[in-house]
C-alpha positions in Angstrom: -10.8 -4.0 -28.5 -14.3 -5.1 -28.0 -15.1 -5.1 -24.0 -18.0 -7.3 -23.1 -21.3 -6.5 -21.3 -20.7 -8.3 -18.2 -17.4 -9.7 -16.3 -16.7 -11.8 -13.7 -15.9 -10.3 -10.7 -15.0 -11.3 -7.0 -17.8 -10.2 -4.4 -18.2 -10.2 -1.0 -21.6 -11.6 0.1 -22.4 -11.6 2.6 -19.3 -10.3 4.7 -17.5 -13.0 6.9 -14.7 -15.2 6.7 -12.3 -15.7 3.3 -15.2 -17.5 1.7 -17.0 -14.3 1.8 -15.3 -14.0 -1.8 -17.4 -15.2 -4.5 -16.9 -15.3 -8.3 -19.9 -13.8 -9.5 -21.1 -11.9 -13.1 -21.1 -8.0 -12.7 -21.8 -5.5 -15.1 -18.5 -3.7 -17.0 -17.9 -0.6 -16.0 -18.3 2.6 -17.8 -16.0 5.5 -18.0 -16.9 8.5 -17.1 -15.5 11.6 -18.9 -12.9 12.1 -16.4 -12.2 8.2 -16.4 -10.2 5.7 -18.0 -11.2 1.5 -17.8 -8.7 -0.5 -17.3 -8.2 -4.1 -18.6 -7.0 -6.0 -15.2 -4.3 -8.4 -15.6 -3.4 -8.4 -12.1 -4.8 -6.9 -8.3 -2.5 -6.4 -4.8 -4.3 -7.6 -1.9 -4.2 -5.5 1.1 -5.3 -4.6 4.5 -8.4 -2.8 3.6 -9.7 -5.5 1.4 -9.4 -8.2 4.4 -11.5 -5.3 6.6 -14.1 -4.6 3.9 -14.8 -8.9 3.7 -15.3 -8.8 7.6 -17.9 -6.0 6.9 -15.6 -3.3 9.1 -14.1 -0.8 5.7 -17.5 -0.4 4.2 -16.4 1.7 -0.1 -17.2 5.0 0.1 -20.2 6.7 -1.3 -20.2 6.5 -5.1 -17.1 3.6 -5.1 -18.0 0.2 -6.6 -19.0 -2.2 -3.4 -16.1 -5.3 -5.3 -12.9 -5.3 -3.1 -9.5 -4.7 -4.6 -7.6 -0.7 -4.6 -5.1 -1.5 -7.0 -4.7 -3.0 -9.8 -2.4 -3.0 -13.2 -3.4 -4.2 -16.8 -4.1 -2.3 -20.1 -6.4 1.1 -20.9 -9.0 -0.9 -22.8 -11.3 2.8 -22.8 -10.6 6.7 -22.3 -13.1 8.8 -21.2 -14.0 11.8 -23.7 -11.8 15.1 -21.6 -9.1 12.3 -20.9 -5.8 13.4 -22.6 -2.2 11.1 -22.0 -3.1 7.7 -22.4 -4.0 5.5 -25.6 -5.8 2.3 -25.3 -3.2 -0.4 -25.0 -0.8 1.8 -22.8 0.3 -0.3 -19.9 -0.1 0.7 -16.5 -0.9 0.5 -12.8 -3.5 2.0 -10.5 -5.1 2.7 -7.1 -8.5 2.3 -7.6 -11.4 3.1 -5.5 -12.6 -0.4 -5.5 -13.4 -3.1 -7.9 -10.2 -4.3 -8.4 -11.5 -8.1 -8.1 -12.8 -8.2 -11.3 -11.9 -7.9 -15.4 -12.2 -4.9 -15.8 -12.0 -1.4 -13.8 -12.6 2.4 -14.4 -10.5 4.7 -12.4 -10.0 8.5 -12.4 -7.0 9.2 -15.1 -5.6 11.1 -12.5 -4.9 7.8 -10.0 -3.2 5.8 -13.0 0.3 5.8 -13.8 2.6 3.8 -16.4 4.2 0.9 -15.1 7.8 1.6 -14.2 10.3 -0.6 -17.3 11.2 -3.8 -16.6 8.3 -4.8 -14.5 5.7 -7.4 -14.7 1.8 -6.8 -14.6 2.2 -8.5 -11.1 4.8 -6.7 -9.9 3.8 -3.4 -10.8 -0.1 -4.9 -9.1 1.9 -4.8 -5.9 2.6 -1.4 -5.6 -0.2 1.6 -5.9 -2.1 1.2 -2.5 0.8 1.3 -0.1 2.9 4.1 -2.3 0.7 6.2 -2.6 -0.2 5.4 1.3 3.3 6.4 2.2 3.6 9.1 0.1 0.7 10.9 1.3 1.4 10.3 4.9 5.2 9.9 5.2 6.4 12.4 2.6 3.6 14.8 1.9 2.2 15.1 5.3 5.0 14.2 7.9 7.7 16.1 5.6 9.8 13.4 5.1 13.4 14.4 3.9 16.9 13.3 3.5 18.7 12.7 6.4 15.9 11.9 8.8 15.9 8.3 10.3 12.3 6.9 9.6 11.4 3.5 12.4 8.9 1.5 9.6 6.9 -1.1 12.0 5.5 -4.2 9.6 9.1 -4.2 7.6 8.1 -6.8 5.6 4.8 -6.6 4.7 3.5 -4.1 1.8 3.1 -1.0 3.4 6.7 -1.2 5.4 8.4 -2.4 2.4 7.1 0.6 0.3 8.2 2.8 3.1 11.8 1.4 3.0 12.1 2.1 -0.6 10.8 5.0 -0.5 12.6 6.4 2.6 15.4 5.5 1.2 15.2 7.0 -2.8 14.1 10.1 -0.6 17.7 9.5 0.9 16.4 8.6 4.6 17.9 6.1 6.6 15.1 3.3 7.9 15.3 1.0 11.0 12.9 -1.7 10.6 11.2 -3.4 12.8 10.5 -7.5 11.8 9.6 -10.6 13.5 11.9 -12.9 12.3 15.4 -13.0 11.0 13.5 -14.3 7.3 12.0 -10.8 7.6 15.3 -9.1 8.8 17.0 -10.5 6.2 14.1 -8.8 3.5 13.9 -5.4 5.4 17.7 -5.1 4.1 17.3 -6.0 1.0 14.6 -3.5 0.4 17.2 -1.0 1.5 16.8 -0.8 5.8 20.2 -0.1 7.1 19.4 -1.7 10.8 16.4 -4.2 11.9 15.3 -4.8 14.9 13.5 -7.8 16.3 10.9 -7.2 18.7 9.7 -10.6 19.6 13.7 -10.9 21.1 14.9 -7.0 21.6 13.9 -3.9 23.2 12.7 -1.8 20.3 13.1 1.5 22.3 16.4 0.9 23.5 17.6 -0.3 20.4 17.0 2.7 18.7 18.7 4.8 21.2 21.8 2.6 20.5 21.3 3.1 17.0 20.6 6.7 16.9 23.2 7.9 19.9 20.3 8.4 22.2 18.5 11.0 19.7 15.3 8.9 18.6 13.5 8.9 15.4 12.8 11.5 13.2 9.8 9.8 12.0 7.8 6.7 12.8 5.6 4.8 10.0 3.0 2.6 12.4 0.6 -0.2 11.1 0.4 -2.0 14.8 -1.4 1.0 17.3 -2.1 -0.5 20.7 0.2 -0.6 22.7 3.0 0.6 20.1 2.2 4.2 20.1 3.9 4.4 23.1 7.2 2.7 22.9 6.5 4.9 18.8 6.7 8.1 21.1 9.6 7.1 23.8 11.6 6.3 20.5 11.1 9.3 18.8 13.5 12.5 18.5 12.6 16.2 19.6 10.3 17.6 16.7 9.4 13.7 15.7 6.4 12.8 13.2 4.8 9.7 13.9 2.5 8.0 11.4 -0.5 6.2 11.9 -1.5 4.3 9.0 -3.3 1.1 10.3 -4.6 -0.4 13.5 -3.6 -4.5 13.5 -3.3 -4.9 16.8 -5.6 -2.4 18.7 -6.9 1.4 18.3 -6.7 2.6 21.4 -3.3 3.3 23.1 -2.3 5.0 26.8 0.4 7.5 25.8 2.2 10.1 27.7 1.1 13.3 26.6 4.1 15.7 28.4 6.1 13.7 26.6 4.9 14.6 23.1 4.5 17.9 24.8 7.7 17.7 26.4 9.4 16.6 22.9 7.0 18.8 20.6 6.0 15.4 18.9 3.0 15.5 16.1 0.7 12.3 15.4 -1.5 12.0 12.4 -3.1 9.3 10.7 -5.1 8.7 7.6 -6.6 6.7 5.7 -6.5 6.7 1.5 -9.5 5.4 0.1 -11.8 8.1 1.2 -9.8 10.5 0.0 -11.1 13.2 -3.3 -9.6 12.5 -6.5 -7.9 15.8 -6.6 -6.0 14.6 -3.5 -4.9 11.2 -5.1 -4.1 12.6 -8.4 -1.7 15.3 -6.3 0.2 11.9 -4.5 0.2 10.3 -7.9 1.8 13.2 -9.3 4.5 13.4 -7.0 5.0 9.3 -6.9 5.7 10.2 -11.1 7.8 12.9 -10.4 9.9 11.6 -7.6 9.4 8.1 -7.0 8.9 6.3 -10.5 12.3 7.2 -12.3 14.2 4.9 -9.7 12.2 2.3 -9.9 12.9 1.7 -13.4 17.0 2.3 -12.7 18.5 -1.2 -13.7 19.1 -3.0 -10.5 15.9 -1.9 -8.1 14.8 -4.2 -6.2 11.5 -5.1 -6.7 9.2 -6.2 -3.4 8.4 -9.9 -3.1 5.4 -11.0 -4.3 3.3 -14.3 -3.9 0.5 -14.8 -6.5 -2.8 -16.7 -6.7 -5.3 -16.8 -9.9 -7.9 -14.8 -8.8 -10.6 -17.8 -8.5 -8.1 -18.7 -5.4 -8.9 -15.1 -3.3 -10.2 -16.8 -1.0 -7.0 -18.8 -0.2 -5.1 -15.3 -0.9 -7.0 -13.9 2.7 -6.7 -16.5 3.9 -2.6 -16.6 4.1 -2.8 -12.4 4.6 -4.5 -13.0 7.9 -1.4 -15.2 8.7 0.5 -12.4 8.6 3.2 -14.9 8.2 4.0 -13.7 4.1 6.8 -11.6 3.3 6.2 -8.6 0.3 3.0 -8.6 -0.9 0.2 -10.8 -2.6 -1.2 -10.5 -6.0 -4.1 -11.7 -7.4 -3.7 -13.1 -11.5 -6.6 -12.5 -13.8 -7.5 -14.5 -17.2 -6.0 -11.4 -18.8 -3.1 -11.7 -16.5 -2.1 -15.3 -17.1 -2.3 -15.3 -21.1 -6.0 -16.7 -21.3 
């Protein structure tokens, strides 16, 4: 495979609105002994990308400044102490940035083989928010079966990874939607109770649904003024998850209550994490996760594509937060070109 000198990339300049995102011509990456580049065929938008356009999620030191944390396609390079991958071997990644562009280099420790019987575009979709949930939901917060997990943002990519997941894990999920479209999603990701909250009382529904026990565990992407009803509905000994911030990051909570219940709160956030750390989530995402998601009948998360000359009109229908599933971005690679 001969890899060219120079690719055309998405960049961000200056930050603003969606049209931020220009096409633009940016050197190819190199590998790095520990590295392996990847051939993009396709890239999940996400949260942080939509941040790091407004100029609020600026890459961490060392991380290209292109948008994009995940990304599937073909090794097109191995780095010289890389071992377990051949160029051509198919497979998905979370990346550290430059995912908006042809090509990527990535730790080998953050890149997986897509699961069989999925798509570049669907397998795009899924190594930000898995290996989000997995570090905070399961590796952190202890997540086991049996617990009942309350995912906020059911529909979107992080709460539909954390349905799935919860659920392989053998957890039971309550989701929480905005519509009966999104209701009707949740449960087909694997949530065995929804609840609307633009039309029901999310607290009191889960202590109808849980015999007045609460939540083992709460996955949250709203903050504001969620973190409280998050810690009225959770059980005695409760984890709740912080993950994102849509709609505010400050909250007023009642601390004897978490007290009172012996409730922990963390939070996190994945892309400044070391590569030691995200090779350890990517190892257990192989171990546990990956063998069901190749089982004949999984369901795969929706997914709504764009070419990737079209970014801009991908942000612009995230910030709607109207989509179900996620949204994935198709490169000349991807597309057959």
């Amino acid at each position: 495979m001969t890899i060219p000198t120079d690719m055309t990339a998405i960049a961000i300049a200056p930050p603003g609105g969606p049209e931020a995102l220009q096409p633009t011509q940016w050197p190819t990456p190199t590998c790095n002994p520990g590295d392996v580049l990847i051939r993009i065929a396709a890239a999940g938008v996400n949260g942080p990308d939509l941040a790091q356009r407004r100029g609020h999620y600026d890459p961490p030191p060392g991380a290209s400044p292109l948008p994009g944390l995940e990304v599937s396609g073909e090794i097109a390079a191995i780095g010289t102490s890389v071992s377990g991958w051949a160029v051509g071997d198919r497979v998905m990644a979370l990346v550290n940035g430059g995912g908006y562009a042809d090509y990527v280099a990535v730790p080998a420790g953050q890149v997986l083989p897509i699961p069989a019987g999925w798509s570049f575009a669907e397998a795009a979709a899924l190594p930000e928010t898995w290996f989000t949930v997995t570090q905070t939901l399961v590796m952190r917060a202890g997540l086991t079966a049996g617990m009942t997990v309350l995912v906020h943002g059911a529909a979107g990519g992080i709460g539909g990874a954390a349905i799935q997941i919860a659920t392989i894990l053998g957890a039971s999920v309550i989701a929480v939607v905005s519509s009966p479209a999104k209701a009707d999603y949740a449960r087909s990701l694997g949530a065995i109770a929804t609840i609307d909250y633009t039309s029901q009382d999310i607290v009191a529904r889960v202590m109808e649904l849980t015999d007045n026990k609460g939540v083992d565990r709460v996955l949250d992407i709203i903050g504001g003024s969620m973190a409280e009803k998050n810690v009225a509905a959770s059980a005695r000994g409760g984890h709740i998850v912080q993950v994102s911030t849509l709609d505010g990051g400050s909250a007023n909570i009642a601390l004897r209550t978490i007290m009172a219940k012996q409730l922990t709160l963390s939070g996190s956030t994945l892309r400044p994490q070391t590569p030691a750390t995200k090779a350890a989530i990517a190892n257990r995402i192989r171990t546990a996760l990956l063998p069901a998601l190749a089982a004949p009948g999984f369901t795969k998360p929706r997914i709504t594509t764009f070419p990737i000359a079209e970014a801009q009109d991908a942000h612009r229908l995230m910030e709607t937060r109207a989509h179900i599933g996620k949204i994935v971005l198709i490169t000349r690679f991807g597309s057959g070109q």
